[in-house]
Each structure stands twice: as C-alpha cells, then as structure tokens.
C-alpha positions, 0 to 999 in steps of 0.5 A: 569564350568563342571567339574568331579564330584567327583573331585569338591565334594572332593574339597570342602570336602577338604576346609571344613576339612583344615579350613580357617586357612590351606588355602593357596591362594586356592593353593592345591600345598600349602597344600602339606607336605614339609617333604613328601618324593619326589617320582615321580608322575603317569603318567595316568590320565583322566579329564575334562577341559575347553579350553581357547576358547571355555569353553567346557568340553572334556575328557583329553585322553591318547596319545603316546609321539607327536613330532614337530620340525619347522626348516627343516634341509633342509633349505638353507644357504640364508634362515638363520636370524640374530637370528640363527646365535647368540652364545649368548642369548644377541646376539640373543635378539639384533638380535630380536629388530631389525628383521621386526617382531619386527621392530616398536611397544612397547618395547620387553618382553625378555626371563628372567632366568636361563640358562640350566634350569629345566624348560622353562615357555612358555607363547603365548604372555606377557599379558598386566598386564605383560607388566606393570609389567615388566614380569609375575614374578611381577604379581599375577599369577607369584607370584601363578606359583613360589609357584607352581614350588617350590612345584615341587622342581624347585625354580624361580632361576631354571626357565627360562620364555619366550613368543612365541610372545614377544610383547603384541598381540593386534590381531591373529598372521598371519601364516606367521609371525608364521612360522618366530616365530616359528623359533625364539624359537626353536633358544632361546631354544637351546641357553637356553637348558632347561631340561623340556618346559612347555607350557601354555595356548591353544594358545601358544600350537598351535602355537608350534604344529599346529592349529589341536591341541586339547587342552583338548586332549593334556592337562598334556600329554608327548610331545617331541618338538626340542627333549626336554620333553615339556607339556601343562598346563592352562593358569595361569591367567585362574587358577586365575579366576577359582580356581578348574582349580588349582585343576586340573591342580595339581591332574590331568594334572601335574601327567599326563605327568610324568615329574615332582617330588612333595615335 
C-alpha cells in the first residue's frame, strides 16, 4: 500500500532501533511511556490513507467541524417507533428485536458497555468473527483496540461499543432501511450519552453522514454528530491486516481531530 514515505522509512527505523524484544504486537500505542506526562495531542495533521473500498491513496485534508443530525425535529407524532419511545437502554434493545428491520434472521449483537462513556465504538455491522465470538471484545482486533484506548487513558470499562447494522450484513443495506437505522442509533445514543463517537471503518461513516462522504478526506477530523464530538478512524480489522495503517492511524489520524489524550 503507498504510503508517505517518510512515515514508513521512520517506521522501520523504529523497529530496528527497539529490538524485537520492545515490540509489543507492531502496536506503536504500546511503545509509548506510561510515565510520560498526559498532555493533549495537536490537532493538524496531513497523511495518506487507503479507503476500505477502493485501496486508493488520497491526501488526509483539514476541514472545519462537519455536523449531521438524521431525526428532523419536524417529525410527526404518527411517525414515532417503538425504540424512540424507550427510557431504558434494555427497553430500547427489546423494542429492536421486535421492529420489521430485524424481524427474522440470526440473533442480534447489542450495544455492550458503559453508560455515559468516554467514548462509543461505532462499527458498520458485527463481522462474522464478531458474531462467533460474542462481540468484538472476544476478538483479536478487540484485544488490539482495548490496548489502544487504555494508551489514550480510556479503560474497556470506559467504552461503550455498538453496530450500526446489528446483525451480520450478508449485502449492501437499502436506503430505506438506512434511513430507519439511522434513526436507531441516534436513539441508542441519547439513551448511552457518550462523551466522544468514534467511527470505524468507511462504511459505518457514510452510513451516519452520507454516501458523499470522503473517507480519505475525513479520516482523524473533528465532526460533530446528534452534537456529540464524533471521529472516524480504520477499520480495525484492516489495521490487523496492514500493520503501517496502526502507524497512521496513532501518529496521524488520531492527533488530528484533538479529541484525545496519550499517556
């Protein structure tokens, strides 16, 4: 994959330099000192990435705070569903099993974690290696994403993590459908009230902002979504695959938005 030169040649200096015995996973987030004071991280910062789709390498641009909200507060009393009238997280879940999106087909992977968290995980859909496990907690990228967060002083009892899709998305979700799960997790997010969204993965920002979104362009930027802080970072899984996207995704993406604090 292309990517900035200088960031791969210093990666690999890196490596050389630590010895195999000071590599953690090839996870640059474990490398960093616990005793280092916690100070926050710039917030301008220019890099390449690939999309998931299309494995293109486009120039990460600045851009101004974007903000999406996908309930109108016009909307009529008729039009209101079951799960917008939940209280209760448990309500809510109760009230997806039984809405026609999710009417028949494999069980449901709920949202999992904290209420009034640091952050929500915001992932497109449970992978199937999610879905065997019982949540992405249980899988090799969770166990990667936990040592992550707790190197941005957030611990896994701190995070709430949920899907946008919460059933293994075997095709491309109609726009109809989107327009109802869209209202779905704005709901789940005022019932969790995170502090800070993070979305992952290409996908899962289109679905919350629109199919004209620009991953590469929106990558590590502030955004604003139901006016909560939000962000996009890789996929996970694709970090797994292609360990200079962890590189980016810690010395580049998450520095760019300003949301977060290193140990």
């Amino acid at each position: 994959m292309p990517i900035e030169q200088s960031a791969l040649k210093s990666y690999l200096q890196g490596q050389i330099e630590l010895g195999d015995a000071e590599v953690y996973f090839d996870e640059p987030w474990a490398l960093v000192p616990k005793a280092t004071l916690k100070t926050p991280v710039k917030a301008s910062v220019k890099a390449s990435i690939k999309t998931d789709a299309e494995h293109q390498s486009l120039p990460l641009q600045s851009s101004g705070l974007f903000t999406s909200s996908l309930i109108s507060d016009n909307e009529s009393v008729a039009e209101v569903y079951g799960f917008q009238k939940a209280r209760h997280l448990n309500d809510f879940n109760a009230a997806l099993a039984e809405d026609p999106v999710y009417a028949k087909g494999a069980p449901l992977i709920f949202g999992t974690g904290s209420l009034r968290p640091k952050a929500m995980l915001l992932f497109a859909s449970p992978s199937a290696s999610d879905s065997s496990a019982g949540g992405i907690w249980h899988t090799e990228a969770g166990l990667m994403l936990e040592r992550l967060f707790q190197s941005l002083n957030m611990e896994q009892n701190q995070l709430y993590y949920t899907y946008f899709y919460k059933r293994e998305s075997l095709r491309p979700i109609s726009s109809l459908i989107e327009i109802q799960l869209r209202k779905m997790i704005s709901k789940e997010i005022a019932l969790v009230q995170p502090e800070l969204i993070v979305l992952f993965g290409e996908n899962t920002l289109q679905h919350i902002f629109g199919r004209s979104k620009n991953f590469a362009q929106s990558v590590g930027t502030a955004m604003e979504f139901e006016g909560i802080n939000t962000t996009v970072l890789v996929d996970p899984y694709k970090m797994l695959e292609d360990k200079n996207l962890k590189r980016l995704t810690w010395n580049n993406h998450i520095p760019a938005s300003g949301f977060f604090v290193k140990r």
